[in-house]
C-alpha positions as CSV (number, residue, x, y, z in Angstrom):
1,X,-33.4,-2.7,-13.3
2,X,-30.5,-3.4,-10.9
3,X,-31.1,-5.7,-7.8
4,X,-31.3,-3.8,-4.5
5,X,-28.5,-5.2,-3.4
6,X,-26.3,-3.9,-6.0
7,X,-27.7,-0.4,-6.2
8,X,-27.0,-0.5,-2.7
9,X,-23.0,-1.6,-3.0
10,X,-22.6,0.7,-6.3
11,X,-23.8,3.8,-4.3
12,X,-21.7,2.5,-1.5
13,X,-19.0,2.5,-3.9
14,X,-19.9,5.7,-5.5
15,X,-19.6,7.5,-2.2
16,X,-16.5,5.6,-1.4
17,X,-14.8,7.2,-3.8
18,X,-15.7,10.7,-3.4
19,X,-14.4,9.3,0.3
20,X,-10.9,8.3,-1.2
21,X,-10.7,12.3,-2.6
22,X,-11.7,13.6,0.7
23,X,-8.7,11.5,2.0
24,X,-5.9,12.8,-1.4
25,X,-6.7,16.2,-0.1
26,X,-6.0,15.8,3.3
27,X,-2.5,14.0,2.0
28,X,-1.9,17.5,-0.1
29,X,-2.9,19.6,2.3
30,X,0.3,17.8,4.8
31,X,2.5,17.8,1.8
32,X,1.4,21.6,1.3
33,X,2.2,22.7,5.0
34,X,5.3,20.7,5.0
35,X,6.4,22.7,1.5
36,X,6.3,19.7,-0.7
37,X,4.4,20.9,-3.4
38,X,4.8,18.2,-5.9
39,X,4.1,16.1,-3.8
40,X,0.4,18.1,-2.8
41,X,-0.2,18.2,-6.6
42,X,0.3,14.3,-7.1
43,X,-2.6,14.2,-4.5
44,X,-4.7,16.3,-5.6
45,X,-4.6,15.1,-9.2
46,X,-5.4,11.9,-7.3
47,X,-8.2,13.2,-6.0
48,X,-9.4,14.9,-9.0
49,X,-8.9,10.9,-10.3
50,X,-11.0,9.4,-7.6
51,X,-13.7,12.0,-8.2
52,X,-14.1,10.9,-11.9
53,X,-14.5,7.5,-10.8
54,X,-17.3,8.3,-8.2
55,X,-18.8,11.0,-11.4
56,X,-18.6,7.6,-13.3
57,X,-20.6,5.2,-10.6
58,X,-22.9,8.2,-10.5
59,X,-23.7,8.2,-13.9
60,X,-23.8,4.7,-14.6
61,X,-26.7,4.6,-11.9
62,X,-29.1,7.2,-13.6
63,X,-28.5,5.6,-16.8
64,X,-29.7,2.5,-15.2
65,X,-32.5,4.6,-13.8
66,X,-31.3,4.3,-10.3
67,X,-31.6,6.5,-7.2
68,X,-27.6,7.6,-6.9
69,X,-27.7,8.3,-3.1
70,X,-24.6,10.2,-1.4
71,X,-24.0,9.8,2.4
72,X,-21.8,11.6,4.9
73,X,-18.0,12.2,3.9
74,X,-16.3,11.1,7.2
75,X,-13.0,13.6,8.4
76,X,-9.9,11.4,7.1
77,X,-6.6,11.4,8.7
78,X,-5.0,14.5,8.2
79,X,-1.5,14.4,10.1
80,X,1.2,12.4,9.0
81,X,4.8,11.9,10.1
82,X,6.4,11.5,6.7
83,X,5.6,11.2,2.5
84,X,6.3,7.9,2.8
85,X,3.4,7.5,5.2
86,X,1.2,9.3,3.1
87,X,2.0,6.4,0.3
88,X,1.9,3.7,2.4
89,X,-1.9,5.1,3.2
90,X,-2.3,5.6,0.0
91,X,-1.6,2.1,-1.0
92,X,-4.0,0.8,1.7
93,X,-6.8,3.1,0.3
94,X,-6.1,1.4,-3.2
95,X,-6.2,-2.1,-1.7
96,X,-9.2,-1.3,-0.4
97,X,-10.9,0.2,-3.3
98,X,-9.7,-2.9,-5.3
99,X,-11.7,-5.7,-2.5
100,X,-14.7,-3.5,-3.1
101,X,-14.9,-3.5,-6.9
102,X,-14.4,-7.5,-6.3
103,X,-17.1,-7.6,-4.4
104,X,-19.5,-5.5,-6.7
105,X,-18.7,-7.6,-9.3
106,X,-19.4,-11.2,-7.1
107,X,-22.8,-9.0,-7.0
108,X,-23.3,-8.5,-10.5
109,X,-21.9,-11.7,-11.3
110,X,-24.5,-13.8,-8.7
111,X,-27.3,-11.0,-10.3
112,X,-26.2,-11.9,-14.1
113,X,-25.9,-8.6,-14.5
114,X,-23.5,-8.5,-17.4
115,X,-23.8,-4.6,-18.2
116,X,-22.3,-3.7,-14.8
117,X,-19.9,-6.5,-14.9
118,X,-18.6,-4.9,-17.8
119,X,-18.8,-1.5,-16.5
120,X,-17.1,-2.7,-13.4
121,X,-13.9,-4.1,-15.8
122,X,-12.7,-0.7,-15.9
123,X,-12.5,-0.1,-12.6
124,X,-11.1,-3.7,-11.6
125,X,-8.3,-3.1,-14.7
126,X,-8.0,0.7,-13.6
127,X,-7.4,-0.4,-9.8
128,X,-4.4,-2.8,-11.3
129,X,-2.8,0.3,-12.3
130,X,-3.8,2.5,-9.1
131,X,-2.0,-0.4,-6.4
132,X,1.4,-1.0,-9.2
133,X,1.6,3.1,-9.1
134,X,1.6,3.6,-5.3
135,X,3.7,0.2,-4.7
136,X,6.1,2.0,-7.1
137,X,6.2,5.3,-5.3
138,X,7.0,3.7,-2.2
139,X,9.7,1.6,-3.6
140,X,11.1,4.8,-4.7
141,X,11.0,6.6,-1.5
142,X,12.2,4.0,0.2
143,X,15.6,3.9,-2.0
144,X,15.6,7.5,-1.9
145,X,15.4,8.0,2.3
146,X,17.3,10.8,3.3
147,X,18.8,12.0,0.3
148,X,17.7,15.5,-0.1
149,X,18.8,15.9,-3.5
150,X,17.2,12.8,-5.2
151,X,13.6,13.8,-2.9
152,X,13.9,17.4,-4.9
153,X,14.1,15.9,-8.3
154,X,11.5,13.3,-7.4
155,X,9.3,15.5,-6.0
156,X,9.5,18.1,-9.0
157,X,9.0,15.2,-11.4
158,X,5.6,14.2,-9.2
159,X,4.9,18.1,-9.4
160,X,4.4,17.5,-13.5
161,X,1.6,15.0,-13.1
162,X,-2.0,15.9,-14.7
163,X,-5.3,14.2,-14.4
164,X,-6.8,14.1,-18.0
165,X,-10.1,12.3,-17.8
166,X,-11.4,10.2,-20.6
């Protein structure tokens, strides 16, 4: 049996990542209305991402016999002034993810709770790849700026991206 405290920070989590697709949607609906569609379909294989992860948490719960709980899904932001911004938010949604799995597992660690420290591994290798892929994108948007051209074939390439779970 898990400790209250980290049922409570793993359904935290859990919900924190159905939050995080809430928030990809919202970044494909403004690349949608602004006719960026590779762009909408990079988020919302994000968000198709994020809600495996919190599918994951969820599961890992009731196979620990514990009560998954899911709580309110605040409105994210939803108006942006340009893709980069929508990386740049992206990136600090990441960052964020990634504190949170390092404190679960200062939880589980302090609980000697060495099944969820290995099931939070994943996650803390999985978030490695999340913050190098948005830092990436940025760096890439950045070079690009106004050039119309290279934003097309970027954005087509983006356009390409699948989720494939597991």
């Amino acid at each position: 049996m898990l400790s209250q405290s980290l049922t409570e920070a793993l359904n935290k989590q859990m919900n924190e990542e159905f939050q995080a697709a809430h928030a990809y949607m919202a970044m494909a609906a403004y690349c949608a209305k602004e006719s960026y569609d590779g762009f909408a379909n990079f988020y919302e294989q994000q968000a198709e991402e994020e809600r495996f992860h919190g599918t994951k948490i969820y599961n890992y719960l009731n196979d620990r016999d514990e009560h998954a709980i899911f709580t309110d899904i605040k409105a994210p932001k939803t108006e942006f002034s340009t893709i980069l911004e929508t990386f740049e938010a992206g990136l600090a949604q990441e960052q964020q993810v990634t504190k949170n799995f390092y404190q679960l597992a200062e939880i589980a660690k302090n609980d000697n709770e060495f099944a969820t420290i290995s099931f939070l591994n994943w996650f803390l290798d999985e978030q490695v790849e999340e913050e190098a892929m948005f830092k990436k994108h940025i760096d890439y948007i950045r070079r690009i700026q106004d050039d119309a051209n290279a934003l097309y074939l970027y954005e087509k390439e983006l356009g390409q991206r699948t989720f494939q779970a597991e």
